[in-house]
C-alpha positions as CSV (number, residue, x, y, z in Angstrom):
1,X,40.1,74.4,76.1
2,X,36.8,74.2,76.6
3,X,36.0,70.0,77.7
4,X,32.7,68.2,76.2
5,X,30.8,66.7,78.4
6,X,29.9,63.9,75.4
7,X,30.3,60.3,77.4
8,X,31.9,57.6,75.8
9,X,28.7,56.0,75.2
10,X,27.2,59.1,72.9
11,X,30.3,58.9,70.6
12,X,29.8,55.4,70.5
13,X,26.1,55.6,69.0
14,X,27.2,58.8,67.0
15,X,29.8,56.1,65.3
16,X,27.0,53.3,65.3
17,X,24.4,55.9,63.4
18,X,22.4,55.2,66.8
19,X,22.2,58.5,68.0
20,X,18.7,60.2,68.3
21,X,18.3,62.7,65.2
22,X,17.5,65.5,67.8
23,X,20.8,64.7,68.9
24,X,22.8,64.5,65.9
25,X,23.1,68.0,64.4
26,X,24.2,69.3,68.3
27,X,26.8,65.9,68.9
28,X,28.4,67.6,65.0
29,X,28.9,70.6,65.8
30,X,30.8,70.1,68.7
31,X,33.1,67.5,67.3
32,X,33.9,70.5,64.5
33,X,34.6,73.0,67.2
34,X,36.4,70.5,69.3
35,X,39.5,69.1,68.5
36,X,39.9,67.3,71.7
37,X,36.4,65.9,70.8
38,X,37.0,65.3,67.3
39,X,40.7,62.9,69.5
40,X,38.3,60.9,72.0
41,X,36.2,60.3,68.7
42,X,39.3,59.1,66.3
43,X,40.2,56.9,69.6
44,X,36.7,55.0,69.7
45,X,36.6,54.0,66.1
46,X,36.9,50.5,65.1
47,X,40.6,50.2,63.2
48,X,39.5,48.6,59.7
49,X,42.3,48.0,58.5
50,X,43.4,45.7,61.8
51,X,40.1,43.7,61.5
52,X,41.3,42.8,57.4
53,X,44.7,42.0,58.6
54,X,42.9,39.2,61.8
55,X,40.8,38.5,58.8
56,X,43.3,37.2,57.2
57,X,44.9,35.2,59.7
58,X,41.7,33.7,60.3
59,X,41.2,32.6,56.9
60,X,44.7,30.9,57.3
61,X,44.6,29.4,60.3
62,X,41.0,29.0,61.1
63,X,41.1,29.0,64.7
64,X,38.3,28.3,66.6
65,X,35.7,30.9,67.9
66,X,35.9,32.5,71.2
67,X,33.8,31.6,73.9
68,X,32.4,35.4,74.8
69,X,29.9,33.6,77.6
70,X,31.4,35.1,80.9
71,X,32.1,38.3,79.3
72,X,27.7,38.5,79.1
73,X,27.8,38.5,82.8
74,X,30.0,42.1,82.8
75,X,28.8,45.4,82.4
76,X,30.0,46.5,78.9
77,X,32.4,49.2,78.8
78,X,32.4,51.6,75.0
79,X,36.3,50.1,74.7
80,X,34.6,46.2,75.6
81,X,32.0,47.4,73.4
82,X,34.2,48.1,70.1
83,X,36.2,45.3,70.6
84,X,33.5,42.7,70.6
85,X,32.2,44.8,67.4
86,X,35.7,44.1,65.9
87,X,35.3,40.7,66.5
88,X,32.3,40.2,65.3
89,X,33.4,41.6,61.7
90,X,36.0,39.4,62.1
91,X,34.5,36.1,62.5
92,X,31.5,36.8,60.2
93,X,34.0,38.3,57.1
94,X,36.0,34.8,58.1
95,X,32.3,32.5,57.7
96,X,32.1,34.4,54.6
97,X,35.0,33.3,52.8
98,X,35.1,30.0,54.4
99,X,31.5,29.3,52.4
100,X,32.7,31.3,49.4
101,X,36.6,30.0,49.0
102,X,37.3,26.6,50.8
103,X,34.7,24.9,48.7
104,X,36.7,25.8,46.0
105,X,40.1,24.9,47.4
106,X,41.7,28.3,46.6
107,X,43.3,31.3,48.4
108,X,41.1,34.6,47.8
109,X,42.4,38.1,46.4
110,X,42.6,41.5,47.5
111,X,39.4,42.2,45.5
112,X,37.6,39.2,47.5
113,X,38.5,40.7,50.8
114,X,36.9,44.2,49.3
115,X,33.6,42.4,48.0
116,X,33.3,41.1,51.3
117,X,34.4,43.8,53.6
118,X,31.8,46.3,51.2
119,X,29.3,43.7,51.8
120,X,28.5,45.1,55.1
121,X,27.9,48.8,54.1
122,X,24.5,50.2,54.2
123,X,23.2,53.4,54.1
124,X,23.8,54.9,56.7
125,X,27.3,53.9,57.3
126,X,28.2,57.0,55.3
127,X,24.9,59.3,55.0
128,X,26.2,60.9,58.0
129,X,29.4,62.0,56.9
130,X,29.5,65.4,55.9
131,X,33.5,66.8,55.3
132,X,34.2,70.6,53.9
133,X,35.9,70.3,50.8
134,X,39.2,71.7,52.7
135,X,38.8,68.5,55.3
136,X,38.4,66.3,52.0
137,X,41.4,67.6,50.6
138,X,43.8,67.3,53.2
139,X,42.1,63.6,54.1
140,X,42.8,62.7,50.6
141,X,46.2,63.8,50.0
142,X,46.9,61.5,53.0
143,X,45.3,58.5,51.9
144,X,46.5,58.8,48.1
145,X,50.1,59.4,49.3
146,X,50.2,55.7,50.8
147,X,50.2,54.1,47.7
148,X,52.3,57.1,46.0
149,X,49.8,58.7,43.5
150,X,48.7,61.7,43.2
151,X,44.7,62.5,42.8
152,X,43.3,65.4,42.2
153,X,40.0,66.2,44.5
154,X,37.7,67.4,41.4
155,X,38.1,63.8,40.2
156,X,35.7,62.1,42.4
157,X,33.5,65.3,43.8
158,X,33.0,65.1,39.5
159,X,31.4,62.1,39.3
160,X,27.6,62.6,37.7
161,X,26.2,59.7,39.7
162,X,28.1,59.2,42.8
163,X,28.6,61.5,46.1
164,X,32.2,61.7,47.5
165,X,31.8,61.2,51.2
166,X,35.8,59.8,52.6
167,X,39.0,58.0,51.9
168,X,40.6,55.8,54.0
169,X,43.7,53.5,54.3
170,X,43.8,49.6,54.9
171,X,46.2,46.9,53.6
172,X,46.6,43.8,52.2
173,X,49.6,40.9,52.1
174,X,51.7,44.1,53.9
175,X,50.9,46.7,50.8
176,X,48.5,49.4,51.4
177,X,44.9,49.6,50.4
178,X,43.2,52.5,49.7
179,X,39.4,53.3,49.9
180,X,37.6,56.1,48.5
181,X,34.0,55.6,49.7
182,X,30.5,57.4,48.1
183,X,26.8,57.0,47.8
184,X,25.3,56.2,44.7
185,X,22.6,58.9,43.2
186,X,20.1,56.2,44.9
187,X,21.5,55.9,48.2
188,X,23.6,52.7,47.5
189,X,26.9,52.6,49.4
190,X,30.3,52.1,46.5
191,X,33.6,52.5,47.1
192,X,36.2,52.8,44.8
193,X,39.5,50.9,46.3
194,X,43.2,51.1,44.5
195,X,46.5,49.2,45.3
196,X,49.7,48.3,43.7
197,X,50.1,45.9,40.9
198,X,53.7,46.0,40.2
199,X,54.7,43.8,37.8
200,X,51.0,43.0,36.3
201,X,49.9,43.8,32.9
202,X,47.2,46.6,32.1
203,X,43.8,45.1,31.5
204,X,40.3,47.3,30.5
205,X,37.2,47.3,32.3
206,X,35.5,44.5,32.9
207,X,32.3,44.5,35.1
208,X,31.1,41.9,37.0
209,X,29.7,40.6,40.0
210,X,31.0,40.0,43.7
211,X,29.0,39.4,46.9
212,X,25.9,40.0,45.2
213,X,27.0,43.8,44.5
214,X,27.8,45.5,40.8
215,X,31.5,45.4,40.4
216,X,34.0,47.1,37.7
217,X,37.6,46.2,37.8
218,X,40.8,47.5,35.5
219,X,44.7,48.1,36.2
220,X,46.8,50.7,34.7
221,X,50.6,51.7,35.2
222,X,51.0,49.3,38.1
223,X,47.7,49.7,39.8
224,X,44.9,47.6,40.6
225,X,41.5,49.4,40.3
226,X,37.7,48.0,41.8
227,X,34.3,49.9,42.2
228,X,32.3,48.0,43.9
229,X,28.8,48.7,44.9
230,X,25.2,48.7,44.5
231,X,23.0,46.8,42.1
232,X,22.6,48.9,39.4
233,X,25.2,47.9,36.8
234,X,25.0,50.9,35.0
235,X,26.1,53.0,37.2
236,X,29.1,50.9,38.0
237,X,30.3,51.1,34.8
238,X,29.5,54.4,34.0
239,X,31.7,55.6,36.9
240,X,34.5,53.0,36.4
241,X,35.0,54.7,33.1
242,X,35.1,58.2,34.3
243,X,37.4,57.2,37.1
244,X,39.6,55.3,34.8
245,X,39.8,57.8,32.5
246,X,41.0,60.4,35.3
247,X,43.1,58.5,37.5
């Protein structure tokens, strides 16, 4: 197998969306003729769904922060460099729901953790990602078997206003989370995320706002639906519909 000679550091930036456009196009191809590229790569990305779980620990416990002052003196290695990203998410999703939550003396949901975890997307966290419909596929019949439902591809590469891009798995409380992430028709990052409700009753949708971004929520046959997104309201609710009417 032929080795790449990408460093540590490239896939890093590739990851960040840091890379140098000349560099892009060259640094994709080879991760889709590589597979032991397309392993390093999988091995540098940051583990979402462990920085929800220490998210919620912290917003239990509320430990103090960590004194990263002699690690400044070190030279940073990519690993050193991910971890201290992690981190960071960390204790600036737990400020978040400390100014959001304490003040009001109550525990927050699985849809605040989403508000706040989609607060952080921009643009180009997924104007980059660019999977064949066969890679989409098999990626989503992962991700929609961790929550035991079956959803059919056409479903969200259908959607008049929003571009499918990925699906990924997180959790919650020990139940799974699932994200199914897309850029509106304007450029604005939305994710769709789903998890059990067992035991709660079915409720329509209901649009709102969370973390300053257009929101649409509904459950159906023991599953908790949120798009969550944006600023255009419309749109929210216009795809809410067509999701819940599909799904």
């Amino acid at each position: 197998m032929r080795m790449s000679r990408a460093t540590d550091e490239e896939l890093v930036a590739f990851l960040d969306g840091e890379i140098a456009p000349e560099q892009y196009d060259a640094l994709r191809d080879e991760i889709d003729r590589n597979p032991d590229l397309r392993r390093r790569l999988d091995d540098l990305r940051v583990d979402r769904g462990a920085i929800l779980d220490a998210f919620d620990g912290l917003s239990r416990a509320a430990p103090p922060a960590p004194d990263f002052g002699q690690e400044r003196a070190e030279p940073r290695r990519p690993q050193a460099r991910l971890a201290l990203v992690a981190a960071s998410l960390v204790c600036g999703l737990a400020i978040g729901s400390a100014l959001t939550f304490w003040g009001a003396g109550q525990k927050s949901g699985w849809q605040d953790y989403v508000a706040s975890y989609q607060a952080l997307y921009v643009n180009r966290t997924l104007a980059h990602v660019d999977r064949s419909r066969p890679e989409q596929a098999a990626e989503l019949s992962v991700v929609a078997n961790a929550i035991g439902k079956s959803i059919d591809l056409d479903i969200f590469t259908g959607s008049p206003d929003l571009e499918y891009k990925r699906a990924q798995i997180l959790g919650f409380e020990g139940r799974p989370l699932v994200q199914f992430a897309f850029l509106s028709k304007v450029g604005a990052p939305m994710a769709l995320c789903v998890i059990r409700t067992d035991g709660e009753g079915d409720a329509p949708v209901s649009t709102g706002t969370m973390e300053g971004l257009s929101t649409a929520t509904w459950t159906e046959d023991g599953y908790g639906y949120m798009l969550i997104g944006g600023t255009d309201d419309g749109i929210a609710l216009k795809a809410a519909r067509h999701f819940a009417a599909l799904l």
